[in-house]
N, C-alpha and C positions, 0 to 999 in steps of 0.2 A: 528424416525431416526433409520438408520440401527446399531448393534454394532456389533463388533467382536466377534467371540469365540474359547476359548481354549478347542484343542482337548481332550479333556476327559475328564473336567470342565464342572459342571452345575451350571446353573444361582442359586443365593439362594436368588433372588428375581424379582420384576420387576424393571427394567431400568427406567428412566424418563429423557429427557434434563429439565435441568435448565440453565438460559439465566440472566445475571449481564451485570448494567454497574459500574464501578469501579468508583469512584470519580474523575480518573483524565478523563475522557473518553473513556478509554479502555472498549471494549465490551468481553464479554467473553460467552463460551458456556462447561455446562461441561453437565453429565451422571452421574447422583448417582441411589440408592435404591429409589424406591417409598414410601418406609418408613420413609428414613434418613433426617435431617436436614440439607442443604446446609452451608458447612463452607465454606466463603470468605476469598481469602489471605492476602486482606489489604479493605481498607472502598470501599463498593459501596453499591449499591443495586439490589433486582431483577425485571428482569423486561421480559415485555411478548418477546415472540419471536419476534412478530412485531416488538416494539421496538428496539429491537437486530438487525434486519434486518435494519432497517430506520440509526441506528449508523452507520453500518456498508460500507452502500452507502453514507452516511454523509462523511464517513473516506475516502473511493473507490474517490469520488468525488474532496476531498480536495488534496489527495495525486496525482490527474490526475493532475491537476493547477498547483501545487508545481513542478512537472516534466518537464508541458507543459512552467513554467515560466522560470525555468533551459535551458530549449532547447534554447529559446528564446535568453537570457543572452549567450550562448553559441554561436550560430549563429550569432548575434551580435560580439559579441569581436573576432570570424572569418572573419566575415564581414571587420570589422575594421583596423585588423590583414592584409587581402590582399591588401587594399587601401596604406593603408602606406607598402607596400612590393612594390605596383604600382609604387606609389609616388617616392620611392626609385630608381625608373628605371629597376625593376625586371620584368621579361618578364611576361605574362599573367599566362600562363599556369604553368610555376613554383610559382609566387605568390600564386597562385589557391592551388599547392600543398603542399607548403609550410607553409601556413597558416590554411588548412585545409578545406578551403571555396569552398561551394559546391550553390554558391546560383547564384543568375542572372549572365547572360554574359554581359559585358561591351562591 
């Protein structure tokens, strides 16, 4: 991996990623010395890059569903929101915008 440098700073060793996953899940990626011994900030372990990649789509994945379920839950209670706006004797199209419901025409 690429790293940065400070101009008129030289490296005073080799760089290396090291790849953690933390005890609660958390993936982490840091850059030490090729010499140094990785200090962890709280309990995990280390583990190959692979790994770290595989958590990380694990996380990517979980976090798409969690969104995609919100959307859902949201469209829903707009959905809901316009029928009883209907029901109410509210004309269509301000139901529509009042509610915020953006989904099939009646």
């Amino acid at each position: 991996m690429d790293t940065m440098t400070v101009a008129g700073a030289r490296p005073i060793g080799e760089i290396v990623d090291v790849f953690v996953i933390y005890d609660d899940g958390t993936p982490a990626h840091m850059q030490i010395l090729a010499e140094a011994k990785p200090t962890l900030s709280r309990p995990g372990r280390l583990v190959s890059e692979e790994q770290y990649g595989k958590r990380l789509q694990e996380l990517r994945a979980s976090s798409a569903a969690h969104v995609a379920a919100l959307e859902a839950q949201d469209e829903a209670r707009h959905q809901e929101d316009y029928e009883a706006l209907l029901g109410a004797g509210v004309p269509e199209e301000s139901a529509r915008r009042m509610a915020g419901y953006t989904g099939g025409q009646s």
